[in-house]
PyMOL Python script that loads the backbone (N, CA, C, O; Angstrom):
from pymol import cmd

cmd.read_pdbstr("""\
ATOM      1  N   UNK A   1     -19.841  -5.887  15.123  1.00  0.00           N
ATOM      2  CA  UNK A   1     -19.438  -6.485  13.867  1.00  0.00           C
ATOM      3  C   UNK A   1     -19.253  -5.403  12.805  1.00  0.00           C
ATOM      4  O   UNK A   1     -18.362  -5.531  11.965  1.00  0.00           O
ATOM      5  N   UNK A   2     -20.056  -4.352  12.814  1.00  0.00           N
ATOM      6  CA  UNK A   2     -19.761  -3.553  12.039  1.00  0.00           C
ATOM      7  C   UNK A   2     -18.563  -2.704  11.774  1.00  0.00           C
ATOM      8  O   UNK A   2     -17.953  -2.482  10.728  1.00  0.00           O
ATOM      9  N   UNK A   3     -18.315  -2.112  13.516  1.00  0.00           N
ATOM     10  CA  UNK A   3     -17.264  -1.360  13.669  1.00  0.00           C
ATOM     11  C   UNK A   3     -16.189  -2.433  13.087  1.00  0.00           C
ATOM     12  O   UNK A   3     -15.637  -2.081  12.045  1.00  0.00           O
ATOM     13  N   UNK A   4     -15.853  -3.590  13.579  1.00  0.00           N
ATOM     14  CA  UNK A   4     -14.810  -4.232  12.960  1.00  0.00           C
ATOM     15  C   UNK A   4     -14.806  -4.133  11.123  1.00  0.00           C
ATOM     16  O   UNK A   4     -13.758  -3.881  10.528  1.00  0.00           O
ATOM     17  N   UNK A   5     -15.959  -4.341  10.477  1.00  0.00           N
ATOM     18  CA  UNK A   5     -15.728  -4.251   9.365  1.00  0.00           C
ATOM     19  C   UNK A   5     -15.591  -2.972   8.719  1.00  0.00           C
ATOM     20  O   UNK A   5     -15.066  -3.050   7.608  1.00  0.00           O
ATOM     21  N   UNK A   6     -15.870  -1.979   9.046  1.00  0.00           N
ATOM     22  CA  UNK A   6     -15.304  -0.560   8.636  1.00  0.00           C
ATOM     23  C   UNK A   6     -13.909  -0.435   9.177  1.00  0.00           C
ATOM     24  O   UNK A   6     -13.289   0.488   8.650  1.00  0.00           O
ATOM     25  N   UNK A   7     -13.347  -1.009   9.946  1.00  0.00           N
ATOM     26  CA  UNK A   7     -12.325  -1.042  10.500  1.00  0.00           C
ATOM     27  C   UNK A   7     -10.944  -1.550   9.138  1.00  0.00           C
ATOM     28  O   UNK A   7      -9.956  -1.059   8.592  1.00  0.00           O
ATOM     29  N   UNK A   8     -11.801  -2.911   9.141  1.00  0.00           N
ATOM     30  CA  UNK A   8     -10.929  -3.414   8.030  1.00  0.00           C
ATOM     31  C   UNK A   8     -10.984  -2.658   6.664  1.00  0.00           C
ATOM     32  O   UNK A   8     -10.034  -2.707   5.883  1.00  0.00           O
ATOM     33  N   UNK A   9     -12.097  -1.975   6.407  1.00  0.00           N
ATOM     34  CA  UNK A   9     -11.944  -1.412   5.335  1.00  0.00           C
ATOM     35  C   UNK A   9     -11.246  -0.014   5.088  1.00  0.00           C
ATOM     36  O   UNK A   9     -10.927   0.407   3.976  1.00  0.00           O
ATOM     37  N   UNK A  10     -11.018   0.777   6.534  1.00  0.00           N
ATOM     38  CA  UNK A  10     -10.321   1.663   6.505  1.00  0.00           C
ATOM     39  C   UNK A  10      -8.906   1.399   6.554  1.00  0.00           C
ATOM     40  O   UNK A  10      -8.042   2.257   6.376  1.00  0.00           O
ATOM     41  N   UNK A  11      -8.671   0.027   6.833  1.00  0.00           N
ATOM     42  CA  UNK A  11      -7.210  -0.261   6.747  1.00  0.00           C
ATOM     43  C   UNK A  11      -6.647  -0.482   5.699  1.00  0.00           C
ATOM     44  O   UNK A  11      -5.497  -0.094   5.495  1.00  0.00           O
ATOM     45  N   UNK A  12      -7.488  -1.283   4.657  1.00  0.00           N
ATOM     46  CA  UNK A  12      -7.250  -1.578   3.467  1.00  0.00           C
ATOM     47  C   UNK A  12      -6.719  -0.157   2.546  1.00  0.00           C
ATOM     48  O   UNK A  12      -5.672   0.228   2.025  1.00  0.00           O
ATOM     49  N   UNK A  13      -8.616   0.506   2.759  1.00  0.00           N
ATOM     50  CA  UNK A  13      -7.608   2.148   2.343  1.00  0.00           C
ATOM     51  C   UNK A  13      -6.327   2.663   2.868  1.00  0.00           C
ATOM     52  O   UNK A  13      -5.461   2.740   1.997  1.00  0.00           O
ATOM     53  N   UNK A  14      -5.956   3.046   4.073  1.00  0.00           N
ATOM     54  CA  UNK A  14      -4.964   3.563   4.352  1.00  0.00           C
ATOM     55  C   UNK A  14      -3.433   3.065   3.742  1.00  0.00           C
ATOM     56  O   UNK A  14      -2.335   3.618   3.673  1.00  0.00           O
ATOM     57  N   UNK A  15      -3.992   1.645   3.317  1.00  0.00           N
ATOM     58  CA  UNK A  15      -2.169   0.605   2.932  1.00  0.00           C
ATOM     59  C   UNK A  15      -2.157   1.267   1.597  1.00  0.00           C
ATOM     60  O   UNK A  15      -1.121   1.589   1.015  1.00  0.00           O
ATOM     61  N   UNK A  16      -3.453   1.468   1.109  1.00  0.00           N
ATOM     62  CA  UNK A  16      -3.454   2.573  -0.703  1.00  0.00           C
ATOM     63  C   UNK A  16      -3.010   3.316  -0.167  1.00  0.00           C
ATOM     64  O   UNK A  16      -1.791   3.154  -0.224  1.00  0.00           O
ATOM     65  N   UNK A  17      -3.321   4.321   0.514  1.00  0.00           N
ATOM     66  CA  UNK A  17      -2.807   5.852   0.781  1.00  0.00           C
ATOM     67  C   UNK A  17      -1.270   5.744   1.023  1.00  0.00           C
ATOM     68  O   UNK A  17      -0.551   6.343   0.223  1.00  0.00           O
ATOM     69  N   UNK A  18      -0.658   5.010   2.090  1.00  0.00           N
ATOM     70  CA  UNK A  18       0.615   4.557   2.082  1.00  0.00           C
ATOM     71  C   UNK A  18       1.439   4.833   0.643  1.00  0.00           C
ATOM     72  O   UNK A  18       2.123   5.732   0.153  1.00  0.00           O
ATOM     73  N   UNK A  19       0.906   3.390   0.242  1.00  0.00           N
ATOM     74  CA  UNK A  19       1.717   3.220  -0.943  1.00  0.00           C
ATOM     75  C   UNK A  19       2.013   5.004  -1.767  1.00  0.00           C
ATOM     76  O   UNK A  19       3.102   5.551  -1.935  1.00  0.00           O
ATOM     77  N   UNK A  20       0.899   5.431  -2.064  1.00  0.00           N
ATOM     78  CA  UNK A  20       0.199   6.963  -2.934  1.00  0.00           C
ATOM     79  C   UNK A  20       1.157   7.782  -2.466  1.00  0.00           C
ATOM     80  O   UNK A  20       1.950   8.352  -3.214  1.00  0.00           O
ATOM     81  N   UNK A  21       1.155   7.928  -0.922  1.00  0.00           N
ATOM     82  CA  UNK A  21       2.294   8.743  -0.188  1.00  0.00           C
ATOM     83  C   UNK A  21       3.569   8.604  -0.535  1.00  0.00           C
ATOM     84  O   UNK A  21       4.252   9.542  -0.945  1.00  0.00           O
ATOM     85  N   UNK A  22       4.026   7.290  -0.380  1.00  0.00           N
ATOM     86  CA  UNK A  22       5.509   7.155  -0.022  1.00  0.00           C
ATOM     87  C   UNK A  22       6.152   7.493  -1.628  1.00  0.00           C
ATOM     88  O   UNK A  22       7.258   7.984  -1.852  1.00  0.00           O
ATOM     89  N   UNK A  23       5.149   7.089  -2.624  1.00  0.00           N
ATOM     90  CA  UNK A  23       5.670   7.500  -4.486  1.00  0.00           C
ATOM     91  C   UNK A  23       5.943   8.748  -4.235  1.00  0.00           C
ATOM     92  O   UNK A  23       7.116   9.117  -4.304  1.00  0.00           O
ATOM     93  N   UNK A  24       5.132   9.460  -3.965  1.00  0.00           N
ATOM     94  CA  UNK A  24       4.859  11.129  -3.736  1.00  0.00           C
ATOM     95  C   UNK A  24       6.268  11.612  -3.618  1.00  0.00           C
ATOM     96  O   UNK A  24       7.056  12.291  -4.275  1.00  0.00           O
ATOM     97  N   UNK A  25       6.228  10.852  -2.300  1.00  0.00           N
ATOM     98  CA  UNK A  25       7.308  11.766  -1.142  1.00  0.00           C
ATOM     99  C   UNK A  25       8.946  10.893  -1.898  1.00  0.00           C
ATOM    100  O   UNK A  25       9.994  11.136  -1.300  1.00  0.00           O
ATOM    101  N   UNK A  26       8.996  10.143  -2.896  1.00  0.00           N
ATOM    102  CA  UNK A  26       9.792   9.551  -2.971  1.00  0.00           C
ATOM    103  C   UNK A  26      10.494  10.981  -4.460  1.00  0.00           C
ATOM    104  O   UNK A  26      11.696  11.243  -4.420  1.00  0.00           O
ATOM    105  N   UNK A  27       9.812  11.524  -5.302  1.00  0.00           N
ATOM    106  CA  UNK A  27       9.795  12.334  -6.273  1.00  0.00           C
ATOM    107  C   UNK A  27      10.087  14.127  -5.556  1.00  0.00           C
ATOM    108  O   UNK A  27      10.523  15.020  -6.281  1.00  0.00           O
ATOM    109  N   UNK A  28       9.779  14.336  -4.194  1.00  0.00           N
ATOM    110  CA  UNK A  28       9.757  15.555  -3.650  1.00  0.00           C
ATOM    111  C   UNK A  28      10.770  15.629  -2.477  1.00  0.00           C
ATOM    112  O   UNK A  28      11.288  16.686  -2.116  1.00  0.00           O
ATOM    113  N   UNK A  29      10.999  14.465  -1.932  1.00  0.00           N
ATOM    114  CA  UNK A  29      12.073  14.808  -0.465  1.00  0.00           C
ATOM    115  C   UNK A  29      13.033  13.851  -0.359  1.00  0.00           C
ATOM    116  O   UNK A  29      13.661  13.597   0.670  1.00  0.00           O
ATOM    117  N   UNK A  30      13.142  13.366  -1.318  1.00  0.00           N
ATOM    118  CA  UNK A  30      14.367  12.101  -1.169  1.00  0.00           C
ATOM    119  C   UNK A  30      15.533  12.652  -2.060  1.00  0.00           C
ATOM    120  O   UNK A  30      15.149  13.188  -3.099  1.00  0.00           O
ATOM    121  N   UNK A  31      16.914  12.620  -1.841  1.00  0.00           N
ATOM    122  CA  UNK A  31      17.825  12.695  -2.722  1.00  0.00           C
ATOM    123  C   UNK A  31      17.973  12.244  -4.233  1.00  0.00           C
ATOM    124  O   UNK A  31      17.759  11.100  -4.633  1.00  0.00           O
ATOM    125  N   UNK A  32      18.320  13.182  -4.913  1.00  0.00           N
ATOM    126  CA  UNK A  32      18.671  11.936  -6.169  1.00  0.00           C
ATOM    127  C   UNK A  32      19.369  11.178  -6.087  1.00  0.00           C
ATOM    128  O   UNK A  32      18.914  10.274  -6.788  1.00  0.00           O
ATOM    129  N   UNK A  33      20.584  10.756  -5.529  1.00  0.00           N
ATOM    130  CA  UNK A  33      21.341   9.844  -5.418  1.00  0.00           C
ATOM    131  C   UNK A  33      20.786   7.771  -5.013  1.00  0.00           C
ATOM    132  O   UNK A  33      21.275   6.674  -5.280  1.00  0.00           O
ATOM    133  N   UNK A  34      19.428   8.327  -4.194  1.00  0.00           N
ATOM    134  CA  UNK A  34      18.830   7.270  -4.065  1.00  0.00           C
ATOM    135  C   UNK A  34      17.162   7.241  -5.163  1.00  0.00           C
ATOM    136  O   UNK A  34      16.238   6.427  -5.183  1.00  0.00           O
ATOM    137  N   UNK A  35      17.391   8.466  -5.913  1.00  0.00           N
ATOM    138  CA  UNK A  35      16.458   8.247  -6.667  1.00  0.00           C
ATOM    139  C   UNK A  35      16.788   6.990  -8.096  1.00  0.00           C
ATOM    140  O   UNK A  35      16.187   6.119  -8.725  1.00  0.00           O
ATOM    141  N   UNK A  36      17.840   7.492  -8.041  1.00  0.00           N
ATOM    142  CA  UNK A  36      18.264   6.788  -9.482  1.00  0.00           C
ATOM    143  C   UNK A  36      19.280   5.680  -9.069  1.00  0.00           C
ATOM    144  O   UNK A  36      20.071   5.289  -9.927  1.00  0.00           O
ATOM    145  N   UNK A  37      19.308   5.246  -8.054  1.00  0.00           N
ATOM    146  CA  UNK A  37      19.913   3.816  -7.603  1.00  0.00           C
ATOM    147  C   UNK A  37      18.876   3.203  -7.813  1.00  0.00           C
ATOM    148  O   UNK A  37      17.801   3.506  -7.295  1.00  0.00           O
ATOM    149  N   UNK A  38      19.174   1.584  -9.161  1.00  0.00           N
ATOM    150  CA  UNK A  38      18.359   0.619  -9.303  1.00  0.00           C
ATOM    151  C   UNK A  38      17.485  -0.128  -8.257  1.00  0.00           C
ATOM    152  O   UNK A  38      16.262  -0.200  -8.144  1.00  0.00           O
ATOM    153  N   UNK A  39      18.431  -0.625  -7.579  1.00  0.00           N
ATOM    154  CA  UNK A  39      18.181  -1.774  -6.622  1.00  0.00           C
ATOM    155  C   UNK A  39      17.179  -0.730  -5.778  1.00  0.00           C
ATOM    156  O   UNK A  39      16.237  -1.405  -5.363  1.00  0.00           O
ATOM    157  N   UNK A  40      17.081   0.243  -5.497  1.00  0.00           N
ATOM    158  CA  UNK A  40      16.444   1.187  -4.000  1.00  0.00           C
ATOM    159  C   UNK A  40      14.993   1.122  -5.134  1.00  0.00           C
ATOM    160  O   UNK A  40      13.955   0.609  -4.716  1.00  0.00           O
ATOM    161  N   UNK A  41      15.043   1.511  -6.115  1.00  0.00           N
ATOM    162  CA  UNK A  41      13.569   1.362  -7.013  1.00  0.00           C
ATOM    163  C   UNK A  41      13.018   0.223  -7.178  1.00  0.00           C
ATOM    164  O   UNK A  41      11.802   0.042  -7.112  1.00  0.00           O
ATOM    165  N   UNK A  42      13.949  -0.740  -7.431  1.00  0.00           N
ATOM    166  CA  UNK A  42      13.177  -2.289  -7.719  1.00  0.00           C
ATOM    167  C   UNK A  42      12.735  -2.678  -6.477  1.00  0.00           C
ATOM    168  O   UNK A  42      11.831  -3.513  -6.430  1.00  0.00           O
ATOM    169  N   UNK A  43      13.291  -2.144  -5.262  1.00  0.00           N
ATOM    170  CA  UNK A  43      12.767  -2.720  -3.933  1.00  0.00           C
ATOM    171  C   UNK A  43      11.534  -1.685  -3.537  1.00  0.00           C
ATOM    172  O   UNK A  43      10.498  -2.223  -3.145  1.00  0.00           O
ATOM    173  N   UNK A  44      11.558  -0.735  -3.586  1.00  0.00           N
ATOM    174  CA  UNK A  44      10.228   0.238  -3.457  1.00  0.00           C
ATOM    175  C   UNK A  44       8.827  -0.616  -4.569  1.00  0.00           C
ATOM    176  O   UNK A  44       7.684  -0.923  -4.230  1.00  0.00           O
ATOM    177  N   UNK A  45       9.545  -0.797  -5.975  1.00  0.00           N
ATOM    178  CA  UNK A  45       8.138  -1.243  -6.611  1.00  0.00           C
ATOM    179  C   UNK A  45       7.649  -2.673  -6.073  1.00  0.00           C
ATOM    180  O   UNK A  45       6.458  -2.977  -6.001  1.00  0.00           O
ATOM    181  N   UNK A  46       8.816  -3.601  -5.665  1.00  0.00           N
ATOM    182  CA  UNK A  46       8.387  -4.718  -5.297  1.00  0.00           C
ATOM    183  C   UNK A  46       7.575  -4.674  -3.677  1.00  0.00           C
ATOM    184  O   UNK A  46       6.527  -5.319  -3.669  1.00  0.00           O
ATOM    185  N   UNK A  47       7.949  -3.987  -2.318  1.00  0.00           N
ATOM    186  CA  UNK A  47       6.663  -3.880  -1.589  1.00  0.00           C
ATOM    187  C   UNK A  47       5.819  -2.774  -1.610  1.00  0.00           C
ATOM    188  O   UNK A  47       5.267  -2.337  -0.601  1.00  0.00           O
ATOM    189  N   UNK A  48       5.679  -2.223  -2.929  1.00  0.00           N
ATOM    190  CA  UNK A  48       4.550  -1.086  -3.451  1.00  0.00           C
ATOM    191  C   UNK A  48       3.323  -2.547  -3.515  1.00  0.00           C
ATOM    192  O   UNK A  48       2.370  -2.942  -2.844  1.00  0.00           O
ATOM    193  N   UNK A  49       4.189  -3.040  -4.952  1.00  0.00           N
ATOM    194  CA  UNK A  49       3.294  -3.919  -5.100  1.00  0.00           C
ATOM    195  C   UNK A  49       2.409  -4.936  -3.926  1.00  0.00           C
ATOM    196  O   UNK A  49       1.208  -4.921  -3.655  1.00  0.00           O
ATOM    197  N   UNK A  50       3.272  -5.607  -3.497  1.00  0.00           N
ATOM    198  CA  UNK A  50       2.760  -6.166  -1.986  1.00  0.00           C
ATOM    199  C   UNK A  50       1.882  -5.515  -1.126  1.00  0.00           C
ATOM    200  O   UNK A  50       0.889  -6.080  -0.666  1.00  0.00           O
ATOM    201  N   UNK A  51       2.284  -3.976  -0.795  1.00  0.00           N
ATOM    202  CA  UNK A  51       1.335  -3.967   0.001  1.00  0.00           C
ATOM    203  C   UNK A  51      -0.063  -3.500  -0.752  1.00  0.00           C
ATOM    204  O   UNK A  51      -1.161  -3.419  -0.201  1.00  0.00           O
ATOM    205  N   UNK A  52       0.148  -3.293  -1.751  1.00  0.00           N
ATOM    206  CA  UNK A  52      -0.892  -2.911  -2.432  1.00  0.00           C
ATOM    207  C   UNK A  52      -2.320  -4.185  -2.822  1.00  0.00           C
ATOM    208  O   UNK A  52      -3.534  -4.035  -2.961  1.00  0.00           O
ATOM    209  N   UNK A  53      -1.364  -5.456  -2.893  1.00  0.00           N
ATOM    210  CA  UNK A  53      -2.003  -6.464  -2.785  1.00  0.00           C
ATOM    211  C   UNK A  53      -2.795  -6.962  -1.233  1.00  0.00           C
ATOM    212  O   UNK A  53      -3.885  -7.478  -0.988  1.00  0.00           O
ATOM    213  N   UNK A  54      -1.943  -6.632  -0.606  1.00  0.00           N
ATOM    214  CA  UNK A  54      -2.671  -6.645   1.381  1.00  0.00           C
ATOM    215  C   UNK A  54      -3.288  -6.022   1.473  1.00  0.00           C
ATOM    216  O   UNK A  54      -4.023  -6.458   2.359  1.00  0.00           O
ATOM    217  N   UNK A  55      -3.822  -4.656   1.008  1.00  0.00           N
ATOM    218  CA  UNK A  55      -4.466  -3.377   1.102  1.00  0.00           C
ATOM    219  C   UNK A  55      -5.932  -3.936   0.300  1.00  0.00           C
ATOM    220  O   UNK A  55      -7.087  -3.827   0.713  1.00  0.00           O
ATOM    221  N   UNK A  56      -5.544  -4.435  -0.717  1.00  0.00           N
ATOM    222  CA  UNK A  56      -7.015  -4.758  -1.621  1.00  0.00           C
ATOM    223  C   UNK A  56      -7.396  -5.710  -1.187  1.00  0.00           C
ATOM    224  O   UNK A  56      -8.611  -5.603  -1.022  1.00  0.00           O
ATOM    225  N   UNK A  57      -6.816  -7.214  -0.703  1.00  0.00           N
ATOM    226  CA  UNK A  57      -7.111  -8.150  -0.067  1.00  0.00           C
ATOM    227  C   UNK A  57      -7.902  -7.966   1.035  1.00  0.00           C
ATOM    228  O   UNK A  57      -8.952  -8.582   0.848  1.00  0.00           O
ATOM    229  N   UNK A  58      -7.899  -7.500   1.928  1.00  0.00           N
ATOM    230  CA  UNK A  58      -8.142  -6.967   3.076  1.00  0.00           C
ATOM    231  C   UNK A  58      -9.337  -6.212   2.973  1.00  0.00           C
ATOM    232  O   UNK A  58     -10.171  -6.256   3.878  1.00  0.00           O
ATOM    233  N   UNK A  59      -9.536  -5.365   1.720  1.00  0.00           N
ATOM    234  CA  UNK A  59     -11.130  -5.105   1.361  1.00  0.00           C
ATOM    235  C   UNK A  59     -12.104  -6.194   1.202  1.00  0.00           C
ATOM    236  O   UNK A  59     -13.124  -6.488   1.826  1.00  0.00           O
ATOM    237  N   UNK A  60     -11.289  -6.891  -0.163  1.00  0.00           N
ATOM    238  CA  UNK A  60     -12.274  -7.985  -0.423  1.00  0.00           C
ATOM    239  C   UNK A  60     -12.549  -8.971   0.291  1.00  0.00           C
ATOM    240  O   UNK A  60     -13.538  -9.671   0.070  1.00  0.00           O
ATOM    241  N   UNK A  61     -11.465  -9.250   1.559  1.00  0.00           N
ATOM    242  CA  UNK A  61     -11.705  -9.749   2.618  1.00  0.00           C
ATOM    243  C   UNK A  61     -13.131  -9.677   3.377  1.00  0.00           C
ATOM    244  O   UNK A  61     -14.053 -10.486   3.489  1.00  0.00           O
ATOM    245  N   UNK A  62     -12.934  -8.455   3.818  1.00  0.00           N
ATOM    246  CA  UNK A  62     -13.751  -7.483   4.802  1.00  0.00           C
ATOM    247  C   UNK A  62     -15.327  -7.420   4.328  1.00  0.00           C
ATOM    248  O   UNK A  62     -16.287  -7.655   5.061  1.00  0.00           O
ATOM    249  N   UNK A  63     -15.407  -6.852   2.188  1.00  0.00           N
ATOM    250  CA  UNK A  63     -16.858  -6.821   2.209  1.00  0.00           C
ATOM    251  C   UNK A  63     -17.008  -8.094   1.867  1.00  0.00           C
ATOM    252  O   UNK A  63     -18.225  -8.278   1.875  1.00  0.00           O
ATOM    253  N   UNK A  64     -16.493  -9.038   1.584  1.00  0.00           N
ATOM    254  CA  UNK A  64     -17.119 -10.830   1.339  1.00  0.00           C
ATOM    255  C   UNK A  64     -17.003 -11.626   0.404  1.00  0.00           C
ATOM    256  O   UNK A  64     -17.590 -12.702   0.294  1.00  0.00           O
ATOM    257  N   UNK A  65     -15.772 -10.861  -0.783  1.00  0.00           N
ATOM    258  CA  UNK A  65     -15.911 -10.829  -2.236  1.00  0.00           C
ATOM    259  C   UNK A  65     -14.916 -12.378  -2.098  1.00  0.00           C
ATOM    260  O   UNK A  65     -14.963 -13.286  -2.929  1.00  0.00           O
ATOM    261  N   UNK A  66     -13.930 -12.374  -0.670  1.00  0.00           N
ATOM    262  CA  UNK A  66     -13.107 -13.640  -0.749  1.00  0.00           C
ATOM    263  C   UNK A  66     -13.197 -14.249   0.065  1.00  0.00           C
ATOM    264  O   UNK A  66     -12.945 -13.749   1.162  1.00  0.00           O
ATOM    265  N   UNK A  67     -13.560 -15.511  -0.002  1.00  0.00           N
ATOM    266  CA  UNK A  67     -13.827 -16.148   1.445  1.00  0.00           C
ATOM    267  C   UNK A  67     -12.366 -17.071   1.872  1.00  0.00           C
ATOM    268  O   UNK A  67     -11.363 -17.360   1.220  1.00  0.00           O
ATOM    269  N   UNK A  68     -12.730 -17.318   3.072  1.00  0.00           N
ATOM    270  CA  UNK A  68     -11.844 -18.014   4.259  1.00  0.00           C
ATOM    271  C   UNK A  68     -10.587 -18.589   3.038  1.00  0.00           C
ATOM    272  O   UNK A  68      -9.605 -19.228   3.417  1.00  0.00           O
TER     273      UNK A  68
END
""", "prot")
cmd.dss("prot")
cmd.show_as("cartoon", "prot")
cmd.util.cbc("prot")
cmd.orient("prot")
């Protein structure tokens, strides 16, 4: 039971780290041409946001803060 719940909680982190990464790498290795296209940003912030919400969910899941 445990391993599963460190499990979930390292997953939760990693969907943060994701998100942390892909901003990163979006400012250092991506073209400008898709930097400054609207639609390619509004769709990055909209499943930033999402997964960022699965990522925290998935904590509070895991230590008990949300039930079933």
């Amino acid at each position: 039971m445990l391993m599963v719940q460190i499990g979930g909680i390292g997953g939760g982190f990693f969907l943060l780290a994701v998100v942390v990464a892909v901003w990163r790498l979006r400012h250092t290795g991506v073209p400008a041409r898709f930097r400054t296209n609207p639609w390619l940003t509004a769709a990055l912030v909209v499943s930033s946001a999402a997964i960022l919400c699965v990522g925290v969910y998935g904590v509070l899941k895991t230590v008990g803060v949300v039930a079933d």
